[in-house]
C-alpha positions as CSV (number, residue, x, y, z in Angstrom):
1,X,34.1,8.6,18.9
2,X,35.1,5.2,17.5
3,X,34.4,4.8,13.8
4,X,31.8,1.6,14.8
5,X,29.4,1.4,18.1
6,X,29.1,-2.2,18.8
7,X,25.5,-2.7,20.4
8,X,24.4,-5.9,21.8
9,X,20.4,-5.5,22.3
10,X,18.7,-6.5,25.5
11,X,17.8,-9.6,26.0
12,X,14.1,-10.1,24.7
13,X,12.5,-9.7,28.3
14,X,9.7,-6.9,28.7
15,X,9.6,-6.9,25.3
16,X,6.5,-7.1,22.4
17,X,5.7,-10.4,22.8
18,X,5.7,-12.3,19.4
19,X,3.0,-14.1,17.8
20,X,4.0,-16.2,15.1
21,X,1.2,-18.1,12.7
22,X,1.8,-21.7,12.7
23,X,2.8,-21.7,8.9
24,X,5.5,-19.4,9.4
25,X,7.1,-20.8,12.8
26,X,7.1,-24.0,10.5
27,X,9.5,-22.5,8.2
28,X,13.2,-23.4,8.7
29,X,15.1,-20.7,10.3
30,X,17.3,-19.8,7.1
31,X,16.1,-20.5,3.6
32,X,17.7,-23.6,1.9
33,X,19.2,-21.8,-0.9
34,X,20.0,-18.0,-0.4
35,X,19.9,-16.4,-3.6
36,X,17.9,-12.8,-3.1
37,X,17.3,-11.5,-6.6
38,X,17.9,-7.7,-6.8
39,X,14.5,-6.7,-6.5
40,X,14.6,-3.1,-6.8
41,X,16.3,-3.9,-10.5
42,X,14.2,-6.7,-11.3
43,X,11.2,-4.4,-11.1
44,X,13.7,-1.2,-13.1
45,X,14.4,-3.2,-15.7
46,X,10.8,-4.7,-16.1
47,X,9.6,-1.2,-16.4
48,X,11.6,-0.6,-19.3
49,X,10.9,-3.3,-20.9
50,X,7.3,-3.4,-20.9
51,X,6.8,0.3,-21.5
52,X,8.6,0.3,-24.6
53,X,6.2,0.9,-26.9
54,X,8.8,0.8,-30.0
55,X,10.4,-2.3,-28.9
56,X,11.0,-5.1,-31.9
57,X,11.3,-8.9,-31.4
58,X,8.7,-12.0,-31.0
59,X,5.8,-11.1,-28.9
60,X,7.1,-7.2,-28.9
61,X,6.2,-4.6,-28.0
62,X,4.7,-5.6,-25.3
63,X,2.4,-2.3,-25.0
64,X,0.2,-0.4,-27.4
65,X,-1.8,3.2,-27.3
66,X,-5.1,3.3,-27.0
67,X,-5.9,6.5,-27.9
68,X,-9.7,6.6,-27.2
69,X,-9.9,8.7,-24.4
70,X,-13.5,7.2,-23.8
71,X,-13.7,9.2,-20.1
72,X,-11.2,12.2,-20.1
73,X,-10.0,12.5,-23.6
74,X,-6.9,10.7,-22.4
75,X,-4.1,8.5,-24.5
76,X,-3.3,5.4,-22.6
77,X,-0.2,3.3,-22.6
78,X,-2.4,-0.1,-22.2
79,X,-0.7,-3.6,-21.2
80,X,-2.0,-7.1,-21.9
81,X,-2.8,-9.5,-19.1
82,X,0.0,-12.1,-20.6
83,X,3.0,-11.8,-22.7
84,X,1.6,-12.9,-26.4
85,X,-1.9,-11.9,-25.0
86,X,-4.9,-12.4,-27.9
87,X,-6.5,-9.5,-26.4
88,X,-3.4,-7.3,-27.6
89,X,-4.2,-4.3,-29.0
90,X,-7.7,-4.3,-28.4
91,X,-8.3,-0.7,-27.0
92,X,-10.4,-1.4,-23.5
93,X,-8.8,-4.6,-22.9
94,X,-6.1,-3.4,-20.9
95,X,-6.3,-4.2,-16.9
96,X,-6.2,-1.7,-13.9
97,X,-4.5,-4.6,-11.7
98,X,-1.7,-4.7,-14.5
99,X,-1.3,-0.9,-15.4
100,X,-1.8,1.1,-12.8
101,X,0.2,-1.6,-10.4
102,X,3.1,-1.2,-12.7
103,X,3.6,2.8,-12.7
104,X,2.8,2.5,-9.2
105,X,5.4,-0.3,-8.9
106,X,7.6,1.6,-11.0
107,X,7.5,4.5,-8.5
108,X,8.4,2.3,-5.8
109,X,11.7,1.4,-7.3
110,X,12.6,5.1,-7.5
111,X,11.5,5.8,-11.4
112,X,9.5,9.0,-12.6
113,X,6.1,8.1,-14.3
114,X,5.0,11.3,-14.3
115,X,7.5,11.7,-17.3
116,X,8.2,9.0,-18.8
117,X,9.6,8.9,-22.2
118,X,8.3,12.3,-22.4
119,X,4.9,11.2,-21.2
120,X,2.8,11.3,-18.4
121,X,1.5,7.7,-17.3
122,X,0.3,8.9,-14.1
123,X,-2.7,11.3,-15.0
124,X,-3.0,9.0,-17.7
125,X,-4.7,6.4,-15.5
126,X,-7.6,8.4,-15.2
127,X,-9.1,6.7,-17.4
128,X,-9.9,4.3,-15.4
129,X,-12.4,5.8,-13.6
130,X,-15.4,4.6,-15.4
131,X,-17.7,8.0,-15.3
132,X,-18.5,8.0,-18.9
133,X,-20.9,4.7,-18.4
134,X,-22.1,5.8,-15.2
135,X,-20.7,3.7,-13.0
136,X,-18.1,6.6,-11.0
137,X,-15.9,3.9,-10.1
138,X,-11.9,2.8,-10.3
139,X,-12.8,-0.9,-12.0
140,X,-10.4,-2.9,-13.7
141,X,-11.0,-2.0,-17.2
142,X,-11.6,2.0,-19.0
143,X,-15.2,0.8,-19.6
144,X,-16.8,-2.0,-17.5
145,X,-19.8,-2.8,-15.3
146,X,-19.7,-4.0,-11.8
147,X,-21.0,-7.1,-9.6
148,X,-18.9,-9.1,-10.8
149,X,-16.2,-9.6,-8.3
150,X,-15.3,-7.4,-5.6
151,X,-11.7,-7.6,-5.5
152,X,-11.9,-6.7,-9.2
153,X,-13.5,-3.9,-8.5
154,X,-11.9,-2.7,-5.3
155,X,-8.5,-3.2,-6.4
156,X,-8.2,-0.8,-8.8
157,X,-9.4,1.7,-6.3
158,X,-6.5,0.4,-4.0
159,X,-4.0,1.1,-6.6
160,X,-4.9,4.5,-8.2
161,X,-5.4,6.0,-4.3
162,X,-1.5,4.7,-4.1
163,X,-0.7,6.7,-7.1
164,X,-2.2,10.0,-5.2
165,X,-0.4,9.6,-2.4
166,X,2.8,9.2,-4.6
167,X,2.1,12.1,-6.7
168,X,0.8,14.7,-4.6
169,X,0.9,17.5,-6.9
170,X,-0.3,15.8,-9.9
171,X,-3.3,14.4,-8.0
172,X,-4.9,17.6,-7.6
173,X,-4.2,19.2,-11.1
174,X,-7.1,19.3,-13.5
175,X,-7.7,21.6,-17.3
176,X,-11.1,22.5,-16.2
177,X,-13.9,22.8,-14.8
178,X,-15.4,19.8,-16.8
179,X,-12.3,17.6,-15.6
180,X,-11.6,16.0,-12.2
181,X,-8.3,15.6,-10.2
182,X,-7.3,12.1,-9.2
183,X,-7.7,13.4,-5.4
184,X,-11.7,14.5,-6.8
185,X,-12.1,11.0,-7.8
186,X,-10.9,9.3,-4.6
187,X,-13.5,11.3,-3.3
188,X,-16.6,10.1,-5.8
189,X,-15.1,6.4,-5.0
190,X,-15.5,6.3,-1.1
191,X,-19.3,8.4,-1.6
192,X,-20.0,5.6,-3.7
193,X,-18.5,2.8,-1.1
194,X,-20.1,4.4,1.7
195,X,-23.4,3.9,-0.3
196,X,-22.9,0.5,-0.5
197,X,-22.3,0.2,2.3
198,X,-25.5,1.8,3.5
199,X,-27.0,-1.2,1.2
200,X,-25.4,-3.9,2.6
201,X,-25.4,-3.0,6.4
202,X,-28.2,-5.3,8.0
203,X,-30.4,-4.8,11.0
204,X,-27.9,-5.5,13.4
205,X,-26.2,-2.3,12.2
206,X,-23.0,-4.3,10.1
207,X,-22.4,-4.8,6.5
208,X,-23.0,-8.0,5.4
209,X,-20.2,-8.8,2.8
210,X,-20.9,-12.5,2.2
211,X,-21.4,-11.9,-1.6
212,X,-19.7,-12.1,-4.5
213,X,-19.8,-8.2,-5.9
214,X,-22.1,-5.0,-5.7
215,X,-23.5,-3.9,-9.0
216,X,-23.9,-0.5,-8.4
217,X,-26.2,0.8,-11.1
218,X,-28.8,-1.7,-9.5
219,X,-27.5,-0.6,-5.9
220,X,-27.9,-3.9,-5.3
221,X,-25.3,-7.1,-3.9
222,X,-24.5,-10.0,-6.2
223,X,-23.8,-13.8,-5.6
224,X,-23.9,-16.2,-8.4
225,X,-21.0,-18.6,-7.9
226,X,-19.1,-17.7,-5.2
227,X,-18.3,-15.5,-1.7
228,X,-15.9,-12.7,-1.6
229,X,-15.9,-11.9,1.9
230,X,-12.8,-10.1,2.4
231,X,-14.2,-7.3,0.3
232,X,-14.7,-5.9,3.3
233,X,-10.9,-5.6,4.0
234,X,-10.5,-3.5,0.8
235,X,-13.0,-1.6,1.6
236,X,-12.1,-0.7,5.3
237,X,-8.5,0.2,3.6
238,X,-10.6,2.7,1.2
239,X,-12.5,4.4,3.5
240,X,-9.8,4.8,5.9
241,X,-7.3,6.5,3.8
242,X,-10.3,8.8,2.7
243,X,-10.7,9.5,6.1
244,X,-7.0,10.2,6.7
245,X,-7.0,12.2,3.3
246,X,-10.1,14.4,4.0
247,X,-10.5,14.4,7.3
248,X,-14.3,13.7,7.2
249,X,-15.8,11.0,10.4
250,X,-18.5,9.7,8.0
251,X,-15.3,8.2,6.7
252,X,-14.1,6.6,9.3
253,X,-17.1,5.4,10.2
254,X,-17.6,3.5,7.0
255,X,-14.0,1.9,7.9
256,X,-14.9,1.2,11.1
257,X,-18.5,-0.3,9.7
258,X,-16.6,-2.3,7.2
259,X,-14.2,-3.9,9.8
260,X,-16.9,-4.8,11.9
261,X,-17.8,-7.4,9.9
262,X,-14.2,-8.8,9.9
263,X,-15.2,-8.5,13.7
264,X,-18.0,-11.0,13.1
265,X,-16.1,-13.2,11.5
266,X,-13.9,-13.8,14.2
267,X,-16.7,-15.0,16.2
268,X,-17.8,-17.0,13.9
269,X,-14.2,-18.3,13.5
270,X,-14.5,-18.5,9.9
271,X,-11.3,-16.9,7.6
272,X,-12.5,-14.6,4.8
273,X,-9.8,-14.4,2.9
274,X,-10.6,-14.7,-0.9
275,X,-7.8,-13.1,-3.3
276,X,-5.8,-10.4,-1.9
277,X,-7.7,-7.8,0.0
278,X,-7.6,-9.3,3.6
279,X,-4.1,-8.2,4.3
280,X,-5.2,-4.6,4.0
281,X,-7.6,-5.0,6.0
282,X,-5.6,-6.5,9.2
283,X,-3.1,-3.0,8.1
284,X,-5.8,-1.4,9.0
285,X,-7.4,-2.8,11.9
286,X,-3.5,-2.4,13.3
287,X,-3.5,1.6,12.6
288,X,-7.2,2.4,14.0
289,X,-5.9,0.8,16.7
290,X,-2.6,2.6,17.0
291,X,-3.8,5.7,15.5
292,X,-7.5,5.8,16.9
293,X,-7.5,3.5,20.2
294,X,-9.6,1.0,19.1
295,X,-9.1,-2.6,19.9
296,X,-9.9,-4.7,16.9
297,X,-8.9,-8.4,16.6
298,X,-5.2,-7.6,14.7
299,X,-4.1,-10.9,15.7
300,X,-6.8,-13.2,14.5
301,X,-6.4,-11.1,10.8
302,X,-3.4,-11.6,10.9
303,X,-3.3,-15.5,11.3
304,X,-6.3,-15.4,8.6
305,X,-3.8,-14.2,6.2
306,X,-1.3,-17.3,7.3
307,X,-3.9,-19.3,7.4
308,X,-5.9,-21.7,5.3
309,X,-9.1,-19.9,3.7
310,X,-12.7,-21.2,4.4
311,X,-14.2,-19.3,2.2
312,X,-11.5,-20.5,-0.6
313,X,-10.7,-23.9,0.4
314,X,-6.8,-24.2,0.1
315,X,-5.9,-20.8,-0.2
316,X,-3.2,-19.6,1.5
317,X,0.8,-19.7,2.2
318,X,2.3,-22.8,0.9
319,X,5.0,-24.2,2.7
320,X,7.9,-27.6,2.4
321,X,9.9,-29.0,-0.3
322,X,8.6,-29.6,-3.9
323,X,10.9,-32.4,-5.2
324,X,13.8,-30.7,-3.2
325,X,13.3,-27.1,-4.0
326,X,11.9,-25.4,-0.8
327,X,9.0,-23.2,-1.9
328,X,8.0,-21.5,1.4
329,X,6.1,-18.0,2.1
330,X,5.0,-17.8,-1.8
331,X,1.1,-17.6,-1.5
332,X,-1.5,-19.5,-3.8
333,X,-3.4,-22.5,-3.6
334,X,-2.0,-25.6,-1.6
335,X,-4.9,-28.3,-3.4
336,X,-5.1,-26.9,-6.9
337,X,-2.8,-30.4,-8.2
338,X,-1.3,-30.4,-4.8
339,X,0.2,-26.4,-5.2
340,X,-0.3,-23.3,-6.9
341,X,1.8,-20.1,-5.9
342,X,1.1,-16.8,-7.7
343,X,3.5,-14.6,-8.3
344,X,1.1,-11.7,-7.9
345,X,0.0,-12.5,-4.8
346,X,3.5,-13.2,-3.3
347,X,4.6,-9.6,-4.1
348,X,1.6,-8.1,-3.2
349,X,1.2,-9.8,0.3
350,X,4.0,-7.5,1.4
351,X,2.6,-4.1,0.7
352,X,-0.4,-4.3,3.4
353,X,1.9,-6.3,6.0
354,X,5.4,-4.8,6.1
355,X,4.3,-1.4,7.5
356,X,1.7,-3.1,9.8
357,X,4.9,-4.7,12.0
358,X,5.1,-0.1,12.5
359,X,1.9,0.1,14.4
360,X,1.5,-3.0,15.8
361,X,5.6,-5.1,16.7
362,X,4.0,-8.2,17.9
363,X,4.4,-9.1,14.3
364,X,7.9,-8.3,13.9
365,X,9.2,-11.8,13.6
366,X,6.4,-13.4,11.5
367,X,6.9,-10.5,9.0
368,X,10.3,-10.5,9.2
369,X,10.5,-14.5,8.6
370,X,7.9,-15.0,6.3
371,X,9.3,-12.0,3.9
372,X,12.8,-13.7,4.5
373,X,11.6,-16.8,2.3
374,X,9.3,-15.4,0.0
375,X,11.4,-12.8,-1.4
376,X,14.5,-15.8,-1.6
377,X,11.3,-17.8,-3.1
378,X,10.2,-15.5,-5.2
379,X,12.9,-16.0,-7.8
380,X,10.8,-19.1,-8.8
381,X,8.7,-17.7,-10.8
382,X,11.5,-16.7,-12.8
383,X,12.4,-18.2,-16.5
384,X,16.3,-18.1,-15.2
385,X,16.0,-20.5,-12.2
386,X,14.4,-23.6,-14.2
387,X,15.6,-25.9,-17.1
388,X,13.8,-25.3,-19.9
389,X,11.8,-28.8,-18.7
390,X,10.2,-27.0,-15.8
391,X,8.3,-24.2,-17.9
392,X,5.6,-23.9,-19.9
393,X,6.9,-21.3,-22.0
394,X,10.7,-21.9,-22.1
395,X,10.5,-20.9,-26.1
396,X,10.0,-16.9,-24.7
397,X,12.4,-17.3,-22.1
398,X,15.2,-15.6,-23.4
399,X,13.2,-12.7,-24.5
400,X,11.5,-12.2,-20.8
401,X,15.5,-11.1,-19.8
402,X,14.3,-12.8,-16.5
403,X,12.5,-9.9,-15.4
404,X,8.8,-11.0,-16.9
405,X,7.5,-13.7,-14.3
406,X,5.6,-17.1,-15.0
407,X,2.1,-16.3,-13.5
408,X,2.3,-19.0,-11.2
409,X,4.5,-21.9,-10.3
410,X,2.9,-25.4,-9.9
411,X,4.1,-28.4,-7.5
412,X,4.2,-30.6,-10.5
413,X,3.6,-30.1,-14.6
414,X,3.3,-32.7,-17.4
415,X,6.0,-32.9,-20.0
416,X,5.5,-35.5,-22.5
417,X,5.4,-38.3,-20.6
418,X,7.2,-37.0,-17.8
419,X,6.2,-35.7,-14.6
420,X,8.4,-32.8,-13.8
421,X,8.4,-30.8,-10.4
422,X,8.3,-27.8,-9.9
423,X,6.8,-26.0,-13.0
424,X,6.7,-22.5,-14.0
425,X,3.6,-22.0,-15.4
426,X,0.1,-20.3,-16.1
427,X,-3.5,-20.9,-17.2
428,X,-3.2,-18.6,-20.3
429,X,-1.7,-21.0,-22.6
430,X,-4.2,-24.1,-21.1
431,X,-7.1,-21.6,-21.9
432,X,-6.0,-19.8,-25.0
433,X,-5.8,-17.0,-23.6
434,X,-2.4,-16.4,-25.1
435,X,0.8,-17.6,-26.6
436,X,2.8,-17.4,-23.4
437,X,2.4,-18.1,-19.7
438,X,4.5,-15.3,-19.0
439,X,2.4,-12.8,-17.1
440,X,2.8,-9.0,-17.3
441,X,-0.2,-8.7,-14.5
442,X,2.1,-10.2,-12.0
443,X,5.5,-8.3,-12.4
444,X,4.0,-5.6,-12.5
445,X,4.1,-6.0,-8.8
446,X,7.6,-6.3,-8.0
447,X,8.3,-3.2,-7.0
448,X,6.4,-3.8,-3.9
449,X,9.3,-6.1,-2.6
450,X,11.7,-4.0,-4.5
451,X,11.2,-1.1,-1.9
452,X,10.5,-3.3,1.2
453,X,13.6,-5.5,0.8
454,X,17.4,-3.9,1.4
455,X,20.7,-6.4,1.9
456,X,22.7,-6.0,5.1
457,X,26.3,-7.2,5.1
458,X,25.0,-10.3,6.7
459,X,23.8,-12.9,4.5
460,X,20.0,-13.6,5.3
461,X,19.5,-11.0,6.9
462,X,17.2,-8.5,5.5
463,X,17.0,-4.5,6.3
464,X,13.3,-3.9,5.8
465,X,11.7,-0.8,5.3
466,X,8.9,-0.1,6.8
467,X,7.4,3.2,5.5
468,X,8.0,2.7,1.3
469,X,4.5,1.0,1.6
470,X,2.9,2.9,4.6
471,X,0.7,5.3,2.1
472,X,-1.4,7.9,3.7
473,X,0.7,8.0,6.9
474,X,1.0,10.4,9.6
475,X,4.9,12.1,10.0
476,X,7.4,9.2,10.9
477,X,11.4,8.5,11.3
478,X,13.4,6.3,9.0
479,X,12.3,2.2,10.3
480,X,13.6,-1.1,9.8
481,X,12.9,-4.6,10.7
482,X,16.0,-7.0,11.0
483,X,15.0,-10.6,11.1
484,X,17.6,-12.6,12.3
485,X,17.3,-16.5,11.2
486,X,21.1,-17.8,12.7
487,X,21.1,-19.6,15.9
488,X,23.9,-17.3,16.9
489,X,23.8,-13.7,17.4
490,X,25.0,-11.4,14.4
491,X,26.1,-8.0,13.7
492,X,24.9,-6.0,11.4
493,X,26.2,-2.6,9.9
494,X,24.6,0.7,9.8
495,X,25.5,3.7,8.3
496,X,23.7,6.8,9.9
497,X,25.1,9.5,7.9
498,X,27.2,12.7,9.6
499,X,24.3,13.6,11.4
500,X,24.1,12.4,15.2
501,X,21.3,10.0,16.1
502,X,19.3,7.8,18.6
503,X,17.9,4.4,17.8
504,X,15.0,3.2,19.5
505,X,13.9,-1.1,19.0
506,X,10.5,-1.1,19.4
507,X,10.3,-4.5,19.9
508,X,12.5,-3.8,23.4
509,X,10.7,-1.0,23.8
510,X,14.2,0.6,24.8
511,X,16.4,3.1,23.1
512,X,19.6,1.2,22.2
513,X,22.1,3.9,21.4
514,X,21.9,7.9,21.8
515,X,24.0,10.6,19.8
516,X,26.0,7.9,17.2
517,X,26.7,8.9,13.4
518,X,28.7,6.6,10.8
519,X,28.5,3.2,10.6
520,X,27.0,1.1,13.6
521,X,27.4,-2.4,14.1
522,X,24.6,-4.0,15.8
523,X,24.2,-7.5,17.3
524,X,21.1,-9.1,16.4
525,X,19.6,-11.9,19.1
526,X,19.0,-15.4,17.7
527,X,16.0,-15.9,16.3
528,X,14.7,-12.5,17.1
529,X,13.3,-9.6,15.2
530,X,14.7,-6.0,15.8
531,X,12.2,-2.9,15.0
532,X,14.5,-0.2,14.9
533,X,13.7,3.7,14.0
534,X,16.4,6.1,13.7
535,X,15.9,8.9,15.4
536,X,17.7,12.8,15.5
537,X,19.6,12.7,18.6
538,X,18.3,15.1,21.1
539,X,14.9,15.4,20.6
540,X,12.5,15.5,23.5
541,X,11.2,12.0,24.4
542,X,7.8,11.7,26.2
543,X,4.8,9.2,26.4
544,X,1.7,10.1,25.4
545,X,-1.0,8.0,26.0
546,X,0.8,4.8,25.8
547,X,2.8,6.6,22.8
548,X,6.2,7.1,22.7
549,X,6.7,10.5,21.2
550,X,10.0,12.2,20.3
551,X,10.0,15.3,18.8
552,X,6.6,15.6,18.1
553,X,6.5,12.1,16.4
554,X,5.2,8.9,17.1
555,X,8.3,6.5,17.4
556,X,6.5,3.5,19.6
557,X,2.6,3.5,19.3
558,X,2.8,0.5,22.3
559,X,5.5,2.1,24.0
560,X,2.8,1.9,27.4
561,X,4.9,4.4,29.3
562,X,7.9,2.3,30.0
């Protein structure tokens, strides 16, 4: 056989039929300026520099040990919120959506936490879990109270199940009878959801989520300023990867309870989405769908997502040019002084919505173009890619090695008496919160596109992968999305390995080439998004159900029999 294959896919007839959100068809094809950062380094070399707790310089180190132990006797390498934060050093102070998000980010990217520098960071973030105060909760700080804000306090759940799932063997370890595993606290978490649940659920039989948190020692909701409706998202995302985890229906049911207020809201055409938690909640609408035949409104979440928030007004994916620099796909406000992007929310869009384009293709070419420009984007939040002008904090520049992000990068900044656009910024230094505006809390999430995002030898075009951030999954082959922005067809190469194999596009819905091995060149459509799993050749293919199963796994879970 020929050292290459050429393949030149079908044409896109018969085919998932692609819904694109009317931000992201709005993009240009092909970013302006193609300059993909290395993300998988970006978030190595972040790692090492943050977790250096013997580090010397201004502003370093940038961790400290808090050696309290106030829930299970545990040291813990804490992390301020910002680089020069005032709360450094104060034992408590450390975040959940900082720490935890950067060993699990750190995982992504291929590192060990479980022994790092000799220490375990993983187990570590047990103390977390706030059971010495009585609240038997993940929340964002070692000891805290809830109702508050829910996406503070569902968060951290989100992050320390990822850390399970990525250390199984850990997560079940404990000294004694006194202590509990990380898998026995994932456990206590979704008790205490579906609890609130039971609180929340009116007579009609759903949750009502329009509030701002759930104070659980008071078992009661709370709403003092504002709505956090997309709580419900989180919580759906909680309860289902219990479910998958422990097998239990009451579960599942609570996922299912949770999205049926999501349901509601489509009705009521109104968009939930608050902070961050709605795009796990369209994952997993998609996967009870694929996974559990139900028929929840994937579509409409995901457009919320691309959308423009009503219960945030302005929130959402910017888009156009800010005095000629192109900042589409980065996510934030579009009326806080005419722009806000967030650096944390740009990475962490992507873990939710990559693997969703597995269960549910329709999305293929939305995901696959809106990644395409936020990942290029992304660099903007980056000391290195602005004149010392057009940031706040270009006196720590150096010293963030380009791997510490700005918090947040603003359509336009005041400079003396200038007006300079864009400007990478934060609110720490405007509200003395800190010395800098470079935020550890953000890059601590860039790991997420780290995994997700792989160069072809095609400029622009992306190999994505689409199981790095598909936690709790079922078994699954090795699956990419190709997003082709040329209005020409390219080809892209593949190398399979010795081992023969079969690719499968879900997106065709047609197996494309059967027992090849080495490198593959395949010809990507205009304009067109490729889903392709890589299959061992010669497994037994049948449909199931509207499954397409080969070899005992799910390869197509819309394959409807063709």
């Amino acid at each position: 056989m020929s050292k290459y294959v050429v393949v030149a896919l079908l044409a896109l007839n018969a085919c998932a039929q692609q819904i694109l959100p009317p931000v992201v068809e709005a993009f240009p094809n092909l970013p302006a300026v193609l300059e993909l950062r290395d993300w998988k380094k970006v978030a190595q070399d972040y790692t090492a520099l943050v977790f250096d707790w013997t580090a010397q310089g201004d502003l370093f180190p940038l961790s400290w040990w808090d050696r309290r132990g106030v829930n299970f006797g545990l040291d813990h390498l804490a992390l301020p919120a910002y680089v020069g934060d005032h709360r450094y050093g104060r034992d408590g102070a450390q975040e959940a959506i900082n720490v935890i998000a950067a060993v699990r980010s750190a995982t992504l990217v291929g590192l060990d936490m479980s022994c790092w520098r000799g220490f375990d960071l993983v187990t570590m973030q047990k103390e977390f879990f706030n059971r010495a105060n009585g609240q038997n909760l993940v929340l964002n700080n070692p000891n805290t109270v809830t109702g508050n804000s829910f996406w503070y306090e569902i968060y951290p759940s989100i992050l320390f199940y990822i850390l399970t799932y990525q250390y199984p063997e850990l997560a079940q370890a404990k000294k004694g009878p006194e202590d509990l595993s990380m898998l026995e606290i994932t456990r206590i978490v979704a008790e205490r959801w579906l609890e609130a649940l039971d609180v929340l659920t009116d007579k009609g039989g759903v949750p009502d989520f329009s509030f701002q948190a759930f104070d659980f020692v008071r078992m009661t909701p709370t709403l003092r300023w504002w709505k956090e409706p997309d709580a419900a998202a989180g919580v759906a995302w909680l309860l289902y990867m219990a479910y998958v985890v422990f097998e239990e229906p009451r579960f599942l049911s609570g996922a299912e309870r949770a999205l049926a207020y999501l349901q509601r809201l489509v009705e009521e055409g109104h968009n939930p989405l608050y902070e961050l938690l709605l795009p796990y909640g369209a994952l997993i609408a998609a996967r009870l769908n694929a996974e559990q035949g139900r028929d929840y409104s994937v579509e409409v979440f995901v457009r919320w997502c691309f959308g423009i928030s009503d219960t945030r007004p302005g929130w959402g994916v910017l888009s156009g040019e800010w005095d000629g620099v192109r900042v589409d796909g980065l996510i934030g406000s579009l009326t806080d002084q005419e722009g806000y992007a967030f650096a944390m929310n740009t990475f962490v869009w992507a873990e939710p919505l990559v693997p969703l384009v597995r269960y549910d293709p329709r999305f293929a070419q939305a995901i696959g173009k809106w990644l395409l420009h936020a990942s290029v984007n992304a660099r903007l939040f980056y000391a290195p890619y602005h004149s010392p002008k057009h940031q706040s904090s270009a006196f720590w520049a150096e010293a963030s090695q380009g791997v510490i992000p700005y918090e947040g990068l603003r359509r336009w900044g005041v400079v003396g008496w200038d007006v300079v656009s864009p400007y990478a910024t934060g609110d720490a230094m405007r509200n003395k919160w800190a010395k800098t505006d470079f935020a550890l809390y953000s890059g601590s999430h860039a790991g997420i596109f780290g995994a997700v995002v792989n160069r072809t030898n095609v400029e622009g075009i992306l190999q994505v992968d689409l199981l790095a951030t598909d936690y709790f999954r079922g078994p699954a082959y090795p699956s990419y999305l190709f997003y082709n922005p040329y209005s020409e067809t390219k080809e892209i190469e593949l190398d399979l390995g010795i081992t023969p194999k079969d690719l499968y596009d879900t997106v065709t819905k047609k197996f494309l080439l059967r027992d090849v091995r080495g490198i593959v060149r395949l010809a990507l459509p205009p304009d067109s998004a490729t889903v392709l799993v890589v299959i061992p050749a010669g497994e037994e293919a049948k449909y199931v159900e509207g499954k397409l199963v080969v070899g005992g796994v799910v390869v197509d879970w819309q394959a409807r029999g063709q």
